[in-house]
C-alpha positions in Angstrom: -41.7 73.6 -35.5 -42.3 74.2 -32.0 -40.2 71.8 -30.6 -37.5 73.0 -32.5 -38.6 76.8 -31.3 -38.8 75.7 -27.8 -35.5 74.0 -27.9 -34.4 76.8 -29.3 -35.4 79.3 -26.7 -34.2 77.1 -24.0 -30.6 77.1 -25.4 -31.0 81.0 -25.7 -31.9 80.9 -22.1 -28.7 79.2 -20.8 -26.5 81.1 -22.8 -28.0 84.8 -21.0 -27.7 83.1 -17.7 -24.4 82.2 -18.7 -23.6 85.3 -19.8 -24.9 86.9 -16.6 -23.2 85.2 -14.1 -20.1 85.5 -16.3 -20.5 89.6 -16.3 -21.1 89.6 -12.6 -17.6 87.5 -12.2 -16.0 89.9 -14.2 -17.4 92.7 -12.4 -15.2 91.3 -9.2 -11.5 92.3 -8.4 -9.1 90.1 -8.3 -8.8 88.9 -4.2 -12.2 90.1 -3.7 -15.8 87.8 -3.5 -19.4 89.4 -3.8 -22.5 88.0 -2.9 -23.8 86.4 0.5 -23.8 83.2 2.4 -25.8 82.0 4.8 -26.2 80.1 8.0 -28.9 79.3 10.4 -30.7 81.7 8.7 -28.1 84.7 9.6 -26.7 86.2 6.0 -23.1 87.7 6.1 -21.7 89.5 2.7 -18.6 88.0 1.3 -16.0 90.2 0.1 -12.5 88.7 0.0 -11.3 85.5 -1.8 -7.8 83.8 -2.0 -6.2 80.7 -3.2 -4.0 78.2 -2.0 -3.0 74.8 -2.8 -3.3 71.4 -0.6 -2.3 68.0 -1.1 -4.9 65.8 -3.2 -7.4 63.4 -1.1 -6.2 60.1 -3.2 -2.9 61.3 -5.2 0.3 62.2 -3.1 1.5 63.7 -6.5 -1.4 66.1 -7.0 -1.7 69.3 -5.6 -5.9 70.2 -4.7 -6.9 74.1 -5.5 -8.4 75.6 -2.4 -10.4 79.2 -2.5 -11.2 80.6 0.5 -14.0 82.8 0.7 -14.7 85.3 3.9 -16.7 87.6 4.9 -13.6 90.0 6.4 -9.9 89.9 5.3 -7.7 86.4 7.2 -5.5 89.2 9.1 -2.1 86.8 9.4 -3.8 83.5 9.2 -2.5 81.5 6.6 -5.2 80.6 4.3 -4.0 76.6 3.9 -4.7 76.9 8.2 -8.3 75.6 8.3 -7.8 75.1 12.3 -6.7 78.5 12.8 -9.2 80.1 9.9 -12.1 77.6 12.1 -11.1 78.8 15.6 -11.4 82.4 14.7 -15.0 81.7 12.8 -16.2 80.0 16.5 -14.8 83.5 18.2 -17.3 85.0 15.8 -14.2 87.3 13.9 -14.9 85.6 10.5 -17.7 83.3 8.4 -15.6 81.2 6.0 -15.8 78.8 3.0 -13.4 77.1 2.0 -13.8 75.1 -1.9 -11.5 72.4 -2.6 -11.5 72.1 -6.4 -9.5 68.9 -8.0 -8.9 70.4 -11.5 -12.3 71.8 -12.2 -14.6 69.9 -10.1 -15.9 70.9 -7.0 -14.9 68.3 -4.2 -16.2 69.5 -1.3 -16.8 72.8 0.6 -16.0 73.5 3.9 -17.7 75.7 6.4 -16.6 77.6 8.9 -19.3 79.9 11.6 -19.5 80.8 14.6 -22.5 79.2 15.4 -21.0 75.1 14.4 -19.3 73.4 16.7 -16.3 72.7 13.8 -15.9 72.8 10.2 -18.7 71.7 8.3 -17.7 69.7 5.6 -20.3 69.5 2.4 -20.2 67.6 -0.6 -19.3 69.7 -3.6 -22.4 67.7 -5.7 -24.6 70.0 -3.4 -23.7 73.3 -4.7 -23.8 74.9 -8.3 -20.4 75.7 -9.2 -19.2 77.6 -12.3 -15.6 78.0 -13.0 -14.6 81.4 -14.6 -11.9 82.6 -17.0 -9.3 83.7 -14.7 -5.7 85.5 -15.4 -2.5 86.2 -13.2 -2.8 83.5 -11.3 -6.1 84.0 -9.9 -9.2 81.5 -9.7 -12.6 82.6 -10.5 -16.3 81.5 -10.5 -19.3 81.1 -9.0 -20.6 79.3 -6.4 -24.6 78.5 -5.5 -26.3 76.6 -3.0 -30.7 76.7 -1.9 -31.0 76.1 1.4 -29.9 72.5 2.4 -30.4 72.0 5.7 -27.5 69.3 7.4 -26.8 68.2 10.9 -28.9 70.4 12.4 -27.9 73.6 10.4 -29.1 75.0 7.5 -26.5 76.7 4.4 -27.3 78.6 1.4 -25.0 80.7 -0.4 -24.9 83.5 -4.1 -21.2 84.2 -4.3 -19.1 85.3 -7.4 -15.4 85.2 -6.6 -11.9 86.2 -8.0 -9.5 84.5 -5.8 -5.8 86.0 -5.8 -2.8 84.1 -4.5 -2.6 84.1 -0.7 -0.2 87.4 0.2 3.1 86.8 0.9 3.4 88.8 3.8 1.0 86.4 5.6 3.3 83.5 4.5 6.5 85.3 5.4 4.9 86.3 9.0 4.0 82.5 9.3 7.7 81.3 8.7 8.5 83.9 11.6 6.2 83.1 14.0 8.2 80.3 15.7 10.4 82.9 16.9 7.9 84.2 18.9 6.5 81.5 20.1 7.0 80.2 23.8 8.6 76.8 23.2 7.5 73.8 24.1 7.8 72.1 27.4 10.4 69.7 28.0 8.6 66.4 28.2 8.7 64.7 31.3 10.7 60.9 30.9 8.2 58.1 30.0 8.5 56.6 33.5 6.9 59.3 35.0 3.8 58.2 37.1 2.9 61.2 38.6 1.5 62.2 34.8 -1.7 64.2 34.9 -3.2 63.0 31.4 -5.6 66.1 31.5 -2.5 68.5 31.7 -0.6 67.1 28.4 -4.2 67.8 26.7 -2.9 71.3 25.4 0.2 69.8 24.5 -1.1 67.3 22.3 -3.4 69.8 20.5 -0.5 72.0 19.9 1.5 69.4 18.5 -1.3 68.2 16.4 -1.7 71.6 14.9 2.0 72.3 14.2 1.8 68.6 12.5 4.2 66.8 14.4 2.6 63.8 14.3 6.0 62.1 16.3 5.4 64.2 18.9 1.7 63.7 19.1 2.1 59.7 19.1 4.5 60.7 21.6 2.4 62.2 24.1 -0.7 59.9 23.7 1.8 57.2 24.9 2.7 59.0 27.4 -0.8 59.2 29.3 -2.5 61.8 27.5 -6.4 61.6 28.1 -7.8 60.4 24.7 -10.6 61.5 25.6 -9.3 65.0 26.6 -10.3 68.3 24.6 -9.5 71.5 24.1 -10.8 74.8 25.2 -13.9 74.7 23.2 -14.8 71.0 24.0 -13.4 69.3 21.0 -12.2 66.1 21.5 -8.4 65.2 20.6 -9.5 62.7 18.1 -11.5 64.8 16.4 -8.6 67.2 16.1 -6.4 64.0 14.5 -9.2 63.1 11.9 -9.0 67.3 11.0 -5.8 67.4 10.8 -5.7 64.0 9.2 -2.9 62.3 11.0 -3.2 58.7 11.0 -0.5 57.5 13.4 -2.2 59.9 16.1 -6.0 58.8 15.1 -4.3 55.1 15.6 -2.7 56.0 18.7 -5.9 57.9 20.5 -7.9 54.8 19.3 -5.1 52.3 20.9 -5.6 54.4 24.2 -9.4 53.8 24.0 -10.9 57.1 22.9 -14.7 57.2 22.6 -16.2 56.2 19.1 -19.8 57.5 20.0 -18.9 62.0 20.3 -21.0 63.9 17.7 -19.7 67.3 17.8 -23.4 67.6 16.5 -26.5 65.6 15.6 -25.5 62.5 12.9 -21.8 64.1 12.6 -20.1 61.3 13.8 -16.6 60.7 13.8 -16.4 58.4 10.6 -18.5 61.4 9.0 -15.3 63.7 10.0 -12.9 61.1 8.4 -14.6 61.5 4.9 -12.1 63.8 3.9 -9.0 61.6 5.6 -9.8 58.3 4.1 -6.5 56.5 6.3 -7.8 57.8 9.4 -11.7 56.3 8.1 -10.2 53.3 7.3 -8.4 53.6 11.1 -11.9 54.2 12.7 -13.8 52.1 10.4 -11.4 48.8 12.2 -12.1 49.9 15.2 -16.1 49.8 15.6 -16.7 53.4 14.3 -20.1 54.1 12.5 
């Protein structure tokens, strides 16, 4: 009898805290988040949520849920731009995650601060996530994590979310940004061997983040420093592995790029292909650990 009274009252418990977190869900509006997450020990409310949609890890045919939550609204950064959402977090204008659900399960979630050195990546079996019922195209839940500490950092997180589909005003003023942008240099002819690789640096990071892979490739082979970075000391090859672009993680590896960079303690570069498995695979071949 009190087994079956204890069992009984432990099923009774689930359901309140089911019900609770629920009701504090539903308490959200839609494109808003509530709650806090944490960093280093520095706590930021999170208020705004949206949702896009990125290519699945494994399936070329399946589309991936992402829900990115902030602590101030993306301004006209597309939320699908995880380089531009992480090089504003690193200015200090925003604290991001960024969930990657496949269907209902949490794959991974990816941080972005001002205080990492890049976009933490963590495995979605770390955190306690509960999906929500959600309407009008929105995505809802929950999303929990104790302290962990990784790489030298530490994360925790309480956050209730209803994400609403990213605003079409930031998508139509991302299809007219080209317009305004300076266009790119003319390339100087292959032959040229008055090349300073450390000048092409900012070309190849441009190219890599406008995802011209071609064009990339293109300017590795033309002398670019593989070992080069970018303003804030990131190495190219670490922006090919984020970006995932094989051909340009193959190329910077051909030109004898250095495997051993840890943009911080035990994140190696294979760590930073988990999410790019080709570009692992790439790295892997080459001596990478």
């Amino acid at each position: 009898m009190k087994t079956t009274s204890a069992c009984a009252f432990g099923i009774a418990a689930v359901a309140l805290a089911a019900a609770l977190a629920a009701a504090a869900v539903a308490a959200v509006q839609a494109g808003r988040a509530s709650g806090t997450a944490t960093v280093d020990g520095t706590a930021a409310t999170m208020a705004y949520a949206v949702t896009t949609t990125k290519e699945n890890l494994f399936d070329d045919s399946k589309r991936d849920t992402v829900v990115v939550i902030s602590d101030r609204p993306l301004g006209d950064t597309a939320a699908d731009d995880e380089v531009g959402l992480s090089l504003r977090a690193r200015r200090g204008e925003l604290l991001v995650l960024a969930l990657r659900l496949d269907g209902t399960k949490l794959v991974n979630v990816s941080v972005s601060h001002k205080g990492l050195d890049g976009i933490a990546l963590l495995p979605g079996s770390w955190f306690e996530y509960k999906p929500a019922k959600a309407s009008g195209g929105t995505s809802a839940g929950s999303l929990t994590l104790a302290k962990h500490d990784f790489d030298g950092h530490s994360y925790a997180c309480s956050v209730q979310f209803v994400a609403a589909p990213a605003a079409a005003p930031q998508q139509a003023e991302a299809a007219e940004a080209p317009a305004e942008v300076q266009p790119t240099p003319t390339l100087p002819p292959a032959s040229t061997s008055t090349l300073d690789p450390g000048s092409l640096t900012p070309l190849l990071v441009k190219a890599m983040m406008e995802k011209d892979e071609a064009q990339a490739v293109k300017l590795v082979k033309l002398g670019a420093d593989p070992n080069g970075r970018d303003q804030y000391g990131v190495p190219v090859l670490n922006w090919a592995v984020m970006m995932c672009q094989p051909s340009v993680v193959k190329a910077v590896v051909d030109a004898k790029a250095s495997l051993t960079y840890e943009r911080a303690p035990g994140m190696t570069i294979l760590t930073e292909a988990g999410a790019c498995p080709a570009a692992a695979k790439i790295l892997r071949a080459a001596g990478a650990h």
